[in-house]
C-alpha positions, 0 to 999 in steps of 0.5 A, a space after each residue: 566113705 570115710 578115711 580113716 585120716 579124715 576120720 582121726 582129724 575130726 576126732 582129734 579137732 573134737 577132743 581139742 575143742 572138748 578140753 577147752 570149751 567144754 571142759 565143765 561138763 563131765 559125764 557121771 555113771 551109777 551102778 545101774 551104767 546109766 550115764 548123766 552129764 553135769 557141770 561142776 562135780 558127779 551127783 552122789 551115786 555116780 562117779 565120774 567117767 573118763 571119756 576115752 578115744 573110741 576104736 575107729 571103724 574099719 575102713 569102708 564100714 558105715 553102719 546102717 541107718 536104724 530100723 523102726 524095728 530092730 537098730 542096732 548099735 554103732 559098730 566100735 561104739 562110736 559118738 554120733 557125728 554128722 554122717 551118722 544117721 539121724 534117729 527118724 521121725 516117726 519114732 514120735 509116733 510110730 514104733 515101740 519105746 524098744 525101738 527109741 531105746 534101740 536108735 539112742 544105743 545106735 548112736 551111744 546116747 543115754 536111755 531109761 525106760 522114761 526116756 531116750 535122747 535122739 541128739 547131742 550137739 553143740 550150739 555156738 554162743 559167742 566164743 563158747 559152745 552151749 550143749 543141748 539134747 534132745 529127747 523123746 518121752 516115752 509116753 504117748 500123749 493126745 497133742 492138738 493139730 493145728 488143723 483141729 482134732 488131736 494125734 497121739 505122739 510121744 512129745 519131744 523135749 530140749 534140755 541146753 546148759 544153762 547160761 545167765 545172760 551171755 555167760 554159761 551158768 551151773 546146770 541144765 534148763 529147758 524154754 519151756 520150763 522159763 526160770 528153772 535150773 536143774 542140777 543135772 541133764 537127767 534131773 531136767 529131762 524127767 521135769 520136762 516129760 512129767 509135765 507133758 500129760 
């Protein structure tokens, strides 16, 4: 169980780290209320969003782990922490893209009907924290076994903050697309679920 004293300090920690470190992300909604993350300015059709202290839970109330069939949402809306439970693994393969959907909303990370973000984190580079993503595609596609024959899967992709040597850099960047930059997190998650056919 969670104090709310150890609670408060956590989100006190994060809001402190989140003004120096990563003060070149900002976080953007268009009409339709879906939100993207970008570094520098909103793209056009979004506007910037103000990233305000969420209500803390009641005292001695941890939401449920996510169902394969019905998740529902974080109580008050909380960011996923580490005592949040993680989406499961057989979203992958199991379950219906409603239920992906669901798991993100139960820990306030973005979807579309394309795709769903299962983890937000930040990665220690040096002095800095480097943000990356991950995400399910909602599509199932045919993925070999290293055992031979194939399985059919939704594929999981990473989208990280772009960075040029040991500095951060504008934009948004995958390994498995080497060499390209995206403007914004969004525009990096649909490159990355096209190429996985």
């Amino acid at each position: 169980m969670v104090s709310t004293t150890r609670l408060l300090a956590v989100l006190g920690c994060l809001a402190l780290g989140a003004g120096t470190a990563d003060a070149d992300i900002l976080r953007c909604k268009d009409g339709a209320g879906l939100v993207t993350y970008t570094q520098g300015s909103c793209p056009a059709g979004t506007q910037a969003v103000n990233a305000q202290a969420p209500e803390a839970p009641a005292v001695g109330k941890v939401a449920p782990p996510p169902q394969a069939s019905a998740a529902a949402p974080v109580p008050g809306g909380l960011p996923p922490t580490d005592e949040t439970p993680e989406c499961p693994a057989t979203l992958a393969a199991q379950g219906s893209d409603a239920d992906v959907r669901a798991c993100a909303k139960s820990r306030s990370l973005p979807s579309t009907p394309g795709w769903a973000q299962l983890r937000d984190r930040f990665v220690p580079m040096g002095a800095r924290k480097r943000w990356t993503g991950d995400y399910l595609c909602l599509k199932f596609v045919e993925l070999p076994q290293p055992a031979g024959g194939v399985a059919r899967a939704r594929p999981l992709v990473t989208v990280s903050a772009a960075m040029r040597g040991e500095s951060m850099a504008p934009g948004f960047e995958s390994p498995a697309l080497k060499g390209q930059v995206f403007p914004t997190k969004v525009a990096a998650v649909e490159a990355l679920c096209a190429a996985r056919k």
